[in-house]
N, C-alpha and C positions, 0 to 999 in steps of 0.2 A: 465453396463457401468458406471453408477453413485458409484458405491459401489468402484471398480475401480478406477475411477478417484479419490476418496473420500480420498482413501487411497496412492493414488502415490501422492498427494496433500501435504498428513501432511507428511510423507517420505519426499519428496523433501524440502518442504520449512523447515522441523527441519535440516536436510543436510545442506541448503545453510546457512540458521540463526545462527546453531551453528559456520561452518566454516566459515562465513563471521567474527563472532562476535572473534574466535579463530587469525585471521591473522591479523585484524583491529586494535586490544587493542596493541599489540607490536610496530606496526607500528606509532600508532597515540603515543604512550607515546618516541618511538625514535624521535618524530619532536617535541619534546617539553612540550607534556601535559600528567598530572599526571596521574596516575590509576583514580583516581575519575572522573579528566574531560574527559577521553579516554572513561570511559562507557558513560557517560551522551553523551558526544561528537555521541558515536555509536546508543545510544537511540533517537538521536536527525533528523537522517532521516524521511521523511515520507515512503521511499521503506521499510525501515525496520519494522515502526510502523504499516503497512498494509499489510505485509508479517505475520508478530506476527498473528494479528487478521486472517488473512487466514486462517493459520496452528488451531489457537483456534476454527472456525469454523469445519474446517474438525475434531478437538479431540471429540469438543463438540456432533458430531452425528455419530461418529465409534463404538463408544460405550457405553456402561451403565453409566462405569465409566468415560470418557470425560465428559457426557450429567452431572453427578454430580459435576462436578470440575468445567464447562464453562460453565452451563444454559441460562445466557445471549446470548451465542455466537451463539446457537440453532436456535433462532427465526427466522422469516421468514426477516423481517425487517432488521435485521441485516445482511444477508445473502446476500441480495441486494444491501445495502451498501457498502456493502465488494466487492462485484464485480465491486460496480460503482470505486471504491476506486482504484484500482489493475487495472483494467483496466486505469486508469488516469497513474499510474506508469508505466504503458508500453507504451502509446501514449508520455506522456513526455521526457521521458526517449529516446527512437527510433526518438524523430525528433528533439530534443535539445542537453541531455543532454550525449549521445553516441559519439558525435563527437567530445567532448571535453577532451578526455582523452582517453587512449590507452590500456587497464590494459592485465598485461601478468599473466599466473600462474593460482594459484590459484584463484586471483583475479577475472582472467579472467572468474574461472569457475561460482566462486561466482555471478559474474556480469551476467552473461546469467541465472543461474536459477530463481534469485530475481526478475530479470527483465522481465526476456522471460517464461522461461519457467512455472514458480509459477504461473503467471496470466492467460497464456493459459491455462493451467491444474483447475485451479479455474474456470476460466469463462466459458470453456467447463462444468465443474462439475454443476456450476449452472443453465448451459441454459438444459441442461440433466434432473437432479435430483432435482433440488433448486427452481428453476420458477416454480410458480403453479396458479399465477394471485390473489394474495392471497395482494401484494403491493397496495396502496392507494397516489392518488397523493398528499396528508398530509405529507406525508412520506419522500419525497424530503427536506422539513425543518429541520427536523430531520436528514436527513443524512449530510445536508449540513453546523453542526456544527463540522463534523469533521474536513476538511479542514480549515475552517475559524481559528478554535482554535488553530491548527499547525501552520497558518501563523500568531497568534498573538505570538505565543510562539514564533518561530524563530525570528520576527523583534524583540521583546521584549527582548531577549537571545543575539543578535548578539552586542549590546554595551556594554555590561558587559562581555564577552566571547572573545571580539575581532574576531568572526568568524562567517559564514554563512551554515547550511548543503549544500546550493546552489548557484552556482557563479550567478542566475541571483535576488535571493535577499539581495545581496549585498550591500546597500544603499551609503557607502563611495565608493563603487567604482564603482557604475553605475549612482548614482544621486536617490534622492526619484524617480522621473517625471518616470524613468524606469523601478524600482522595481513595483510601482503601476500598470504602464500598464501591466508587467507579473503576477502579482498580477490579477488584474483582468481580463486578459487572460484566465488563468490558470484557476481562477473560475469560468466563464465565460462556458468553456471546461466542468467541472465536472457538471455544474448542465445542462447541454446539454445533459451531460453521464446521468443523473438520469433522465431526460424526456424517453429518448432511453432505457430504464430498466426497469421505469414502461411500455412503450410500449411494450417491449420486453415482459415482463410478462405475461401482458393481451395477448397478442395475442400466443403467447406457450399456454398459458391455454385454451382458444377456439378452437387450432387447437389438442391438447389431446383431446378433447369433441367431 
């Protein structure tokens, strides 16, 4: 089941990342912005940047050759990260950021497998094959530079760029007092995900024993 999953994992998420990254760059340069800000614009999601890392977990342990290209992505550490991560992209995503747009097409398809389907197929993959109780609650600091680092980047981005990857850290058009509270929300949310992960850990590995 884990080999499995492992592999319909980097399949799907290279699928949706390519063609997400193929309909986007057209798109984003017809309303306005250049090839350069179109990639940076596409690099600039977090679905996107923890899809990449997904898909770099599952290379890194399919094969020899992954495990030499992505060593970092191997680790156990990381693995968990990753799930708390992706997991966060589908809780936000299903009870915010769904209802505010409609996408048809391709979009469409793109938007169910980033969202839905990548994360199921990862967070099965890890409660499966990944969890070994091997996480340490130290470990939660460590994961919890990632988000923090994406929301400085985003606030920091969004007044030289005149843009937001998200309508709700929008600071000119929500007010600071708004974006902070989903800001701290949002964080709030993920390191709640990382209590529930080392939990989740430890207790998969006792109940293998």
């Amino acid at each position: 089941m884990g080999r499995f999953l492992q592999i319909a994992g980097l399949i799907v998420g290279l699928f949706a990342l390519v063609l997400q990254f193929a309909i986007s760059i057209p798109t984003s340069m017809a309303a306005g912005r250049g090839p350069v800000g179109s990639i940076i614009f596409y690099f600039s999601f977090f679905t996107i940047l923890t899809n990449i890392a997904a898909v770099l977990v599952h290379a890194s342990l399919v094969s020899p050759a992954g495990y030499a290209w992505f060593p970092a992505f191997a680790g156990k550490r990381m693995q968990a990260g990753v799930a708390v991560a992706i997991t966060l992209v589908f809780i936000v995503y299903a009870t915010v950021l769904a209802r505010l747009w409609a996408p048809e097409g391709l979009f469409f398809i793109c938007d169910a497998l980033l969202h839905y389907v990548a994360p199921l197929i990862f967070v099965l993959w890890w409660l499966f094959a990944g969890a070994d109780g091997s996480t340490r609650w130290r470990d939660i600091s460590w994961w919890m530079v990632y988000p923090l680092a994406y929301l400085a980047y985003a606030l920091i981005r969004a007044p030289f760029a005149g843009e937001v990857p998200y309508p709700f850290l929008d600071v000119a058009k929500n007010g600071a007092a708004s974006v902070a509270i989903s800001a701290l929300t949002t964080t709030a949310l993920f390191l709640g995900l990382c209590v529930l992960a080392v939990l989740a850990d430890h207790g998969i590995a006792r109940l293998r024993k």
